[in-house]
N, C-alpha and C positions, 0 to 999 in steps of 0.2 A: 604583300598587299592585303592578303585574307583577314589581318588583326586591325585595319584599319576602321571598322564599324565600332571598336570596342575603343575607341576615343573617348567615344559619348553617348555609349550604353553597357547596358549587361543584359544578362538573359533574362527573360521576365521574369521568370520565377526567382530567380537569383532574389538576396537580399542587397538592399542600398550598398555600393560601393562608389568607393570615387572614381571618378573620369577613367583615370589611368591604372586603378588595381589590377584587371587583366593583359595587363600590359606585359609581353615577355622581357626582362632584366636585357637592358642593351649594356654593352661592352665600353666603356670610357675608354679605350684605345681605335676611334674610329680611323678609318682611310682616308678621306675626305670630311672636312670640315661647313658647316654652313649649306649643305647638300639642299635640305626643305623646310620649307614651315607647312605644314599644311593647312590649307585655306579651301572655301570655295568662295566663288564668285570674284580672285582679287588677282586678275589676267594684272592689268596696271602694274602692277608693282613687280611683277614676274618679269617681264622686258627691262623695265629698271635695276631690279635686282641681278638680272643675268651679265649687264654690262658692268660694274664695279669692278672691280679687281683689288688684290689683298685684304688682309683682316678677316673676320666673320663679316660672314653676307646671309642674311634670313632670306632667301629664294622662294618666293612665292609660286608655288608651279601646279598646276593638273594638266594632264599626268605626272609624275615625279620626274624631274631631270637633274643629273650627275653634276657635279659643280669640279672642278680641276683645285678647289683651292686645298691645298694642307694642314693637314692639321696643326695648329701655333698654340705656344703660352704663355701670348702679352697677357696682360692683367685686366678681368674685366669689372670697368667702371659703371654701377648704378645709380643711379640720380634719386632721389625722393623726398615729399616733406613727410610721408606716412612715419609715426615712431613706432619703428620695430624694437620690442622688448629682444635684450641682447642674446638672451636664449635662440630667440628667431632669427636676427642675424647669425649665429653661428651654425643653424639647422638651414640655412642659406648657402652658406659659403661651404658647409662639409659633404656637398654633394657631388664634389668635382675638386682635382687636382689643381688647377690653374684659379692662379689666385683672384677672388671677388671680391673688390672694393666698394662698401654702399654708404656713399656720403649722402646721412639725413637731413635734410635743411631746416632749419627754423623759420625765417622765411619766405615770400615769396621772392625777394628782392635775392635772397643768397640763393634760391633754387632755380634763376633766372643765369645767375652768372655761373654756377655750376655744371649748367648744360652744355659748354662749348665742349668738355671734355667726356660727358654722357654718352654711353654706347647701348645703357639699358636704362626708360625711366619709369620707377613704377606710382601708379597714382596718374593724376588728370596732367596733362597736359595739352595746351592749346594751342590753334591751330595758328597763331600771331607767333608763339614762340619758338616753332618749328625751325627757323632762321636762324636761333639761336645756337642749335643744337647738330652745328653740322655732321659729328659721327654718330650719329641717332640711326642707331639698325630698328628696335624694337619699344616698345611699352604695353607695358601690361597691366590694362587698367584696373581700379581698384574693387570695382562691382560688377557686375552682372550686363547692365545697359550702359551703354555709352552714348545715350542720348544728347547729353549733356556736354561732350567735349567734341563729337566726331562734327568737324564740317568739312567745306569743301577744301578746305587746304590741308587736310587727312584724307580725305580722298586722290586729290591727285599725289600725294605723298608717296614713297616707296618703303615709309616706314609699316613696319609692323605691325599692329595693334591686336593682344588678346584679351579675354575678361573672363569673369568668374562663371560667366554659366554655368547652372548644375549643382554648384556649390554650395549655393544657400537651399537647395529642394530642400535639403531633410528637414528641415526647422519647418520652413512655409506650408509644406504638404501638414505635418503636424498639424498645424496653426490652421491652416484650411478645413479641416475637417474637426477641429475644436470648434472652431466658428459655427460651421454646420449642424452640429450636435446643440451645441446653446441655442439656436433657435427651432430646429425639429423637436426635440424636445420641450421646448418651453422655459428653460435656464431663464434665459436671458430677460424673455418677455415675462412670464407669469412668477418665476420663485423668485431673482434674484430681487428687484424691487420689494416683495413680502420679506426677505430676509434683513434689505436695509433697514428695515419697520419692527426687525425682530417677531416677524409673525414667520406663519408657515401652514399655508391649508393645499389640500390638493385643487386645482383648476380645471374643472372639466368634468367627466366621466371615463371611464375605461374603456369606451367604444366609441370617444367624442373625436374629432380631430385637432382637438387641441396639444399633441402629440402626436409625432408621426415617426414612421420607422425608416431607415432610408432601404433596405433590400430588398431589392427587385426595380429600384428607382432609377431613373435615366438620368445619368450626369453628362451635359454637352460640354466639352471642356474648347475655347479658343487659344491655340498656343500650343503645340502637343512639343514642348521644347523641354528642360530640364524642370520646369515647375509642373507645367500640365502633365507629363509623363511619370513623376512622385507623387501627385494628387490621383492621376487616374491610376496606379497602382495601389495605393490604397482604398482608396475606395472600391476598388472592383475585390481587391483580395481581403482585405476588412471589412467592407461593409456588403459584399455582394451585391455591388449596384452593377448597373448595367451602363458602358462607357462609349462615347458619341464623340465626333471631335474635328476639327478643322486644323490644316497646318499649310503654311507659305511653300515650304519645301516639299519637294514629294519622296516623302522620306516613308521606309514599310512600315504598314501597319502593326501594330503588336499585338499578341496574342491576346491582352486582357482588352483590347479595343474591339468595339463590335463594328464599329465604320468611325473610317478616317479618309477626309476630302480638300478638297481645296475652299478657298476663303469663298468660293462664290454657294457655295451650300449653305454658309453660316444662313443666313434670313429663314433660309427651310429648314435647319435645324431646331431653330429658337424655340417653335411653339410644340416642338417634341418632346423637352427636357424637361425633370423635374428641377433640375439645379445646372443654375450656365454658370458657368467658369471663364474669369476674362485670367487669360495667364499670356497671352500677347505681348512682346516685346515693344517700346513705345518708337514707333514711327509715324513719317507723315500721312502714310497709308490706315495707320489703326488708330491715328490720335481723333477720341471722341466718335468712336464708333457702335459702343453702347449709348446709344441716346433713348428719344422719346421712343422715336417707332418701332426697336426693339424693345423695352420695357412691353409696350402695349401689346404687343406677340408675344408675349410670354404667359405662362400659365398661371393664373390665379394663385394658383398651391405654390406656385414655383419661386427659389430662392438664388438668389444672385451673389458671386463671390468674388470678389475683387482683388487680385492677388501678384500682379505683376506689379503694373505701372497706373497712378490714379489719374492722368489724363488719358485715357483710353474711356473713359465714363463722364458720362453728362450728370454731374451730383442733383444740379434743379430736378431733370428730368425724372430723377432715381426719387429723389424725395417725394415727388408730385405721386411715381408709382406705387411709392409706400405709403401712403397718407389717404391714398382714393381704394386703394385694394387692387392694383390693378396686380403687383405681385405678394408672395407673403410675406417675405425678409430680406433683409440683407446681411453678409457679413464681409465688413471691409478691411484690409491689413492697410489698404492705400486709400490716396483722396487727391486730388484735383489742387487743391492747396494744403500743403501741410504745414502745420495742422490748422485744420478748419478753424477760422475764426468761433468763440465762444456762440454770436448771434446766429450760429449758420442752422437754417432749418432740421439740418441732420440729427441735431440735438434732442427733435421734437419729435421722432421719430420712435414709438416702442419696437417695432419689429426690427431693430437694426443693432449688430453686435460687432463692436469694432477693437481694432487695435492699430500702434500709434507707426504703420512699416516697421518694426520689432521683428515680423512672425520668424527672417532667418538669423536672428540673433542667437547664440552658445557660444561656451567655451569649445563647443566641438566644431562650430563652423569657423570660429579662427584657425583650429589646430590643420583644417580643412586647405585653408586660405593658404599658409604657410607652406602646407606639403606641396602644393600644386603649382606656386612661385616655385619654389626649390627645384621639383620637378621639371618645370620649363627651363631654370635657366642649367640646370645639368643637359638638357638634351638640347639648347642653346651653343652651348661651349662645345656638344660632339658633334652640332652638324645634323641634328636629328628634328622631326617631325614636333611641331610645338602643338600643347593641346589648347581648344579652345583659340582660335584665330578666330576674327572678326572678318566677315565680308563688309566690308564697309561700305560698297553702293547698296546693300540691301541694310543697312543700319544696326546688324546684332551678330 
């Protein structure tokens, strides 16, 4: 049980690893089959899951409980319209002995009828379809939030659901603190426009604040999950900022965080920060929780980074703040509508540096993608602890 925290961390100081790198090498001749998924928050499906009998059973439990089923090598079927490049199916299927069949649909009409025989489906599926899919143990979605697919016939469901959490940090953190840089600096606002013009003069003076440096700065970050926790390690250990934060779960603080609280701190936090960070997963609880009255609490100097989900931010209110001075910038990966219509005020905005939800785009974040599908459904087929479970009454 002691390797359990290293699901979905590493040592602070450690550099970026994926979910599961310190994961000690489990044995593909398990005792028991379909033993756990691990979850929290997803009792439901634990009662469910206990009563089945034969085949693989994803056993939702806390604490762990032993399951009687044995280990078997019927053949497992996954369902998807995602096209996996065949290199990927086969870094798929070579992670386990018992054979893995992944019929890709064309379709939605063919990935409709191919679910009667589905045991894994990866990508969106919906909660109307569910009936379709009567041997449907698991799915494993294809992003990070599952806003989009989870309702309430996923929730009383007994099926599965995991996602990418964690997966796209290394790109986004990047991207986060690119953003930051373009506007503390002045990139965005004072050179890059002289550059479209083919000019090029200095803005300011060398003691002006038209320039600012971020160490010693206070970054509040909302969300201390796999995005906020790659933003706040860089920045505290690259930029020597100083790291502030709120999170849903009461999960320990880490070494490079100077305080980490629950969501009822956020409003006390706001007007402490030099730079708020929304990395917040998108639920009915955080949808449009950056509005006016947080803008107007925030610091003059201060920069806002928009980095999860862009319904979590009121865009008018944001505009109104960059436009009056009430903050100094912005830098957004997301937006509210994507992408903003041409006429959307945003456009009018100098202090604002954006990009188009890109930031966890690479070839490294697929090869990412791949390992950690692979990875689940190997420890799928032994009966082993899947990473990244969804609690699905609390949305992520």
């Amino acid at each position: 049980m002691g390797a359990v925290p290293h699901l979905f961390g590493e040592s602070p100081r450690a550099p970026f690893r994926r979910p599961y790198d310190n994961l000690a090498t489990m044995p593909e001749n398990p005792v028991t089959r379909r033993m756990f998924v691990a979850a929290a928050g997803a009792a439901p499906a634990a009662a469910a899951a206990q009563t089945m009998a034969g085949g693989r059973q994803p056993v939702v439990v806390a604490p762990y409980l032993q399951s009687n089923i044995q280990a078997q090598q019927q053949p497992l079927k996954i369902v998807t319209m995602y096209r996996f490049e065949p290199d990927e199916v086969r870094k798929i299927q070579s992670v386990t002995s018992t054979k893995v069949e992944i019929e890709i649909c064309a379709t939605r009409e063919e990935f409709r009828q191919k679910l009667r025989d589905a045991e894994v489906v990866y990508g969106d599926l919906r909660g109307s379809e569910l009936d379709l899919a009567p041997k449907l143990k698991w799915i494993q979605a294809g992003g990070a939030g599952v806003e989009g697919m989870l309702d309430d016939a996923h929730r009383r469901s007994p099926v599965v659901i995991t996602n990418y959490a964690r997966t796209f940090a290394p790109g986004i953190s990047e991207t986060a603190m690119g953003l930051l840089l373009c506007l503390t600096r002045g990139l965005a606002t004072y050179y890059m426009p002289q550059f479209y013009k083919r000019q090029m003069n200095p803005v300011g003076t060398p003691k002006s604040a038209h320039h600012v440096e971020l160490a010693g700065r206070k970054m509040g970050i909302v969300g201390m999950g796999g995005i906020g926790s790659a933003v706040a390690r860089r920045a505290y250990y690259g930029f020597d900022m100083r790291i502030v934060g709120t999170d849903a779960r009461p999960i320990p603080k880490p070494e490079y965080v100077e305080v980490l609280r629950d969501p009822s701190w956020f409003m006390e936090m706001v007007p402490q920060v030099d730079v708020l960070v929304c990395a917040a997963p998108h639920t009915k609880l955080t949808e449009g929780m950056f509005n006016e009255q947080v803008f107007r609490r925030m610091k003059k100097t201060a920069y806002f980074l928009a980095l999860s989900r862009g319904k979590l931010f009121d865009d008018m209110a944001l505009v109104k703040a960059l436009k009056e001075g009430w903050i100094a910038g912005a830098g957004l990966d997301v937006f509210p509508q994507e992408p903003p219509p041409s006429s959307h005020p945003i456009f009018d905005c100098p202090n604002v540096v954006m990009s188009a939800h890109t930031s966890g785009w690479s070839p490294d974040r697929q090869v990412r993608l791949i390992e950690l599908f692979a990875e689940n459904v190997r420890r799928y087929v032994n009966g082993y602890p899947l990473i990244n479970v969804v609690d699905k009454q609390a949305g992520y």
